[in-house]
N, C-alpha and C positions, 0 to 999 in steps of 0.2 A: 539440537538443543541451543546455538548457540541463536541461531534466527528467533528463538524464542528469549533466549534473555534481549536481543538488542530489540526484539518488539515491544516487549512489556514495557519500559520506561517508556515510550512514545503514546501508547495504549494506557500509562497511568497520567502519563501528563494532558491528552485532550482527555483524562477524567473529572482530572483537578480543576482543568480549564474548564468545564464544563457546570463545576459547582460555584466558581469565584466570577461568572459570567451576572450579569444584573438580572433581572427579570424581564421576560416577554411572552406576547401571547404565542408563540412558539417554541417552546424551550426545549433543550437536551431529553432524549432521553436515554438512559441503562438499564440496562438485561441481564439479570443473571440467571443461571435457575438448570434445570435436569435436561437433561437431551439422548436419545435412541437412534442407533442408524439400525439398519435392519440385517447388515449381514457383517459378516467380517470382511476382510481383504484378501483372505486366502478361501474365501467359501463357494465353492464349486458346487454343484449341482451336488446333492445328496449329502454335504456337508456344510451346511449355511447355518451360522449362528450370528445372532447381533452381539453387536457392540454397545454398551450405556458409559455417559462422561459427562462432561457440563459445559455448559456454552455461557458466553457472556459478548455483549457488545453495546456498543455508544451509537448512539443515534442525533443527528446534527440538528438545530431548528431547521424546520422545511421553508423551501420557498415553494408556492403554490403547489403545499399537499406533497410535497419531491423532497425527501431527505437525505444524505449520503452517509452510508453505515458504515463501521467498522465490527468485524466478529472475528471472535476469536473460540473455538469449541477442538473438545479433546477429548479422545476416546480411551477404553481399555478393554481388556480380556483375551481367552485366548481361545485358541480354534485348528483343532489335526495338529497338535504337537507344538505350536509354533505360537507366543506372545503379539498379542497385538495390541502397540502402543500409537495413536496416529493422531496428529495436531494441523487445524487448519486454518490459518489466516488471511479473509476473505474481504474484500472491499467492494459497496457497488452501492444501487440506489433501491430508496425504500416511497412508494406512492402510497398514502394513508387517507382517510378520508373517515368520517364521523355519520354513525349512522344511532339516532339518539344518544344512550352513554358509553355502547363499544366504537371501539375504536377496529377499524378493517381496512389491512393491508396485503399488499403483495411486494415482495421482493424478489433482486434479480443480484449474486454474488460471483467474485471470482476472483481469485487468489492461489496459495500455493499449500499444498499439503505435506508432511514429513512423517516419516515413520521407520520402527527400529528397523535395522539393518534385516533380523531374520525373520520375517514375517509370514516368510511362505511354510507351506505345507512341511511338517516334521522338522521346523526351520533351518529351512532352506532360503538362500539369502536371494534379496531383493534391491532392487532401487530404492532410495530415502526418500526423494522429491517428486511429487508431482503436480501442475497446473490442477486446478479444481475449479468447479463451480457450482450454484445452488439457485433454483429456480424456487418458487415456495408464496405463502401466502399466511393470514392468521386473524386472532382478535384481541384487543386487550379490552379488558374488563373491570372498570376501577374497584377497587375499593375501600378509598380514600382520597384524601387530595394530592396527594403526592405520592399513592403506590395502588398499582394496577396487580391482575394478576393477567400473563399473555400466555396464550397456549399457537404454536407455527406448526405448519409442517411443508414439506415439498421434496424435491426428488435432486440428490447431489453428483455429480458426476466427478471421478478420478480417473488417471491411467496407471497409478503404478504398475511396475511388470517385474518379473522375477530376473536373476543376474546370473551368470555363469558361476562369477567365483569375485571376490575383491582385487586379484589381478589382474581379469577380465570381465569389468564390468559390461559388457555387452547387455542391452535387455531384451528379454524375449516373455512371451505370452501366450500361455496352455490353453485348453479349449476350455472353455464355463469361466475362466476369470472374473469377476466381477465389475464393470463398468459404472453402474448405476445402481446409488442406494437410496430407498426412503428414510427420510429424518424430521425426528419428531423433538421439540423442544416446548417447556411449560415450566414455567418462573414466575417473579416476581419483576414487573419494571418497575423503574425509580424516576420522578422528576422530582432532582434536584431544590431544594429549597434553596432560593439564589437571593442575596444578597439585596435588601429592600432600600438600602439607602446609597446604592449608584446606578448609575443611569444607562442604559445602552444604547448601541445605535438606533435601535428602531424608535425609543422614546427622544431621542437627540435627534432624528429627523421628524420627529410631529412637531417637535417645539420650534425648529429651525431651520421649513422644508424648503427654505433660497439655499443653505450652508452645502456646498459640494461634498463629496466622500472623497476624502485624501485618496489616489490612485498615482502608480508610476505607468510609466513603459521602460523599461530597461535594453539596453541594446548588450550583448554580452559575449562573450568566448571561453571558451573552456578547453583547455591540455591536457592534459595525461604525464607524468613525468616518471611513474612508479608504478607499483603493483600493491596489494592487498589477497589475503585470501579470508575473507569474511563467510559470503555467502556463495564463493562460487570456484572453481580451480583451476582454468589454466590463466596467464598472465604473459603473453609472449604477444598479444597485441596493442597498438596504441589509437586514441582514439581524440579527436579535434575536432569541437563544433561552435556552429555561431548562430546565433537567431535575436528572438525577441522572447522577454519576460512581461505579462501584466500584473502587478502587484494591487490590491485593493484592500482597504482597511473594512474588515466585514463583520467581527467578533471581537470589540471592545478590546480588555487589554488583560493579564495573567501573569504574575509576579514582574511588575514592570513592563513587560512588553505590549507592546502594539501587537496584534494579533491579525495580519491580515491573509487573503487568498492570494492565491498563487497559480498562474496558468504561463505554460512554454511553448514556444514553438520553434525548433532550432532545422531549420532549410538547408544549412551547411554542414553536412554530418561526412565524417572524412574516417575509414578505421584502414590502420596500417597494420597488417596482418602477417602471418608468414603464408608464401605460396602452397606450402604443399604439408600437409597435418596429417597425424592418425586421428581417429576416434574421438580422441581427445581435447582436441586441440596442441597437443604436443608438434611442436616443426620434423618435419622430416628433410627439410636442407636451409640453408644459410637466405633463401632468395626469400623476397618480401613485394608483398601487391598494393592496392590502396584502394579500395570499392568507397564507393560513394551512398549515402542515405540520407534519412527525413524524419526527424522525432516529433512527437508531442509529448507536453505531458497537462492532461488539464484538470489536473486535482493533485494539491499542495498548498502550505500555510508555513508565512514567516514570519517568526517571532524577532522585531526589530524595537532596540531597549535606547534608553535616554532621544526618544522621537520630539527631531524639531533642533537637536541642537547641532555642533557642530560637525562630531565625529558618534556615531552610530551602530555597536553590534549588535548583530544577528545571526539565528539560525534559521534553516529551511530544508523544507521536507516535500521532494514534489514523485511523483508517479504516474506512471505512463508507457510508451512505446517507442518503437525505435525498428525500422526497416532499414535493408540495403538491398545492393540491385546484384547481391549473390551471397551466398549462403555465409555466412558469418563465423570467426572464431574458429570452425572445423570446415571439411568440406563434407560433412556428414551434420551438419549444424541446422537452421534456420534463416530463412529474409527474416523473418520478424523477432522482434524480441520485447519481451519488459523489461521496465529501466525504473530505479527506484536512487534517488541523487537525496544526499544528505551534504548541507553545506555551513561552515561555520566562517563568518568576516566582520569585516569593517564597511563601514557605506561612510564616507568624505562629505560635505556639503563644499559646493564648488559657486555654489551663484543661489539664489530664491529657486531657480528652478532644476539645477542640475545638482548631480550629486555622482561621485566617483566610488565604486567600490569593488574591495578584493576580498579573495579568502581562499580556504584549499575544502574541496569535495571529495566525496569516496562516489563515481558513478557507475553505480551496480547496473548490468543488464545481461538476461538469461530468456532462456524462449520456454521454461517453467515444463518440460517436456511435452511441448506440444507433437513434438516430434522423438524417437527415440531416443538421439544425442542430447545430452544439453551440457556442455562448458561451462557455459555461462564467463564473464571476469567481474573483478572488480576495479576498476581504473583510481588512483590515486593521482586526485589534480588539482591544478590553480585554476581559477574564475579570474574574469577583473570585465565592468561592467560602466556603460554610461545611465546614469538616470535620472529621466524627466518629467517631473513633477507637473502630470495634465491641471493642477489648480495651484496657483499662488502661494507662497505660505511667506508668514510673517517674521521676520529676523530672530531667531534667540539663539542665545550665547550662554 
């Protein structure tokens, strides 16, 4: 539940941003509308019922035919004793193309899924979280100038697995479990009626195709000084990394801000962990190791307010990966993990081309149970960053 309240504000605000954006021949689009998986989470062989909920998600202007989606869809009912309540928050890309007035696409998703603790058979308890993905395709079909109706469907894949008990959360998996479900979704999409008297990037570069696109490179570091438990539970490691930011102004501007993309690469990734863990990640002695890793993350947007003048906040939202060269957080854990960084600061203007900036981050990262274990933490930290303006800007004060 609560991964669902801190999504929704993020998920209503590139809404909002999405209708205060100007007009272009590639605009937003949103989905709302019915959706069917075809079995339940506990539906074994000879007791398979579907699941129906509703789906909804934002769709980015495309660059050649390539858009990057966000969905969000939720199920209910129940099946052999046991409530099933299951939510899945997925991200990835969507390739569309125009064949007369349908519109035909395919999509490729993946994210994480949640569901009530008793899920299993007679309810019997379960694991919450699992990695998810959705392979799929579809058509939309106007029937108006700004509302389509779209019918999708394709084949979703989870792992949840059943638990011992809440003491022992251990998971395990009975024969017929269910791995792989058909989902069928049919709504109504929406293109935004956007705002006719301001202009966006793409009408800003026909009129003024010499004018460069404001972009950084940020050189940066990031600590750990604390802990959180937001989205994940142990907190006994600390984590130090240093790389490179490219920042790009891509998407006009949304109550004040600059609205641009955001892609990381951090080559210094440093986790100071305890040697020797249960399950958990809980220590089982005082001694401590330091493995070394490699992140990216190349899909995020930050929103940077009063642009161009001295002193500058911002928020930022990036998502991505994160390896080390041994299992991470448990010794029953993952090399790899997803990393999802929320960050609030100040950006300095230091020169026309430099600019200095701080702030504190929550850098969430879990391996979404790719693997049976997942800890996951959330690291509570300071940034502080160099940034250099690849095109010239003009003094304001």
């Amino acid at each position: 539940m609560l991964n669902r309240l801190l999504f929704l504000p993020v998920a209503l605000l590139l809404t909002l941003a999405a209708d205060a954006q100007s007009g272009s021949s590639a605009p937003y689009q949103i989905f709302g509308g019915f959706t069917y998986l075809s079995n339940s989470f506990n539906g074994t062989p000879g007791a398979r019922q579907p699941l129906t909920g509703w789906d909804a998600s934002v769709a980015f202007p495309p660059y050649r035919h390539l858009r990057f989606v966000i969905d969000f869809s939720d199920y209910s009912g129940n099946n052999l004793g046991a409530p099933q309540h299951a939510y899945f928050i997925m991200g990835g890309g969507e390739y569309e193309r125009r064949f007369h007035k349908e519109g035909l696409f395919v999509k490729a998703l993946v994210g994480e899924g949640g569901i009530n603790r008793n899920w299993g058979a007679n309810a019997a308890l379960g694991g919450t979280a699992s990695l998810s993905t959705f392979v799929g395709g579809g058509v939309d079909t106007p029937i108006s100038r700004r509302f389509g109706i779209r019918v999708e469907g394709g084949f979703q894949h989870t792992n949840f697995a059943l638990i011992q008990s809440t003491t022992d959360p251990v998971p395990y998996r009975i024969p017929g479990l269910p791995n792989y479900f058909g989902r069928i979704s049919t709504g109504l999409i929406w293109t935004p009626r956007l705002n006719p008297t301001s202009e966006n990037l793409v009408s800003q570069r026909r009129k003024s195709p010499g004018k460069p696109v404001e972009s950084e490179l940020i050189l940066e570091g990031l600590n750990s000084f604390g802990h959180f438990h937001v989205f994940a539970y142990t907190w006994w490691s600390y984590l130090h990394v240093g790389g490179v930011e490219y920042d790009r102004h891509s998407w006009g501007s949304f109550i004040g801000a600059r609205m641009d993309y955001v892609a990381e690469i951090l080559p210094l990734a440093f986790l100071r962990q305890p040697s020797k863990t249960d399950v958990f990640g809980d220590p089982l002695s005082k001694a401590y190791t330091t493995i070394e890793g490699l992140g990216i993350s190349p899909i995020g947007l930050r929103m940077i307010w009063r642009d161009g003048k001295n002193w500058k906040p911002y928020y930022m939202i990036k998502g991505g990966m994160i390896g080390f060269t041994h299992k991470a957080l448990s010794e029953q854990g993952s090399y790899e993990n997803f990393t999802l960084q929320q960050n609030i600061g100040i950006q300095f203007r230091l020169s026309t081309r430099w600019d200095f900036r701080a702030g504190l981050s929550d850098f969430h990262f879990s391996n979404g149970f790719v693997v049976p274990n997942n800890p996951g933490i959330d690291e509570m930290s300071y940034n502080v960053g160099l940034s250099y303006h690849l095109t010239k800007r003009q003094a304001s004060f």
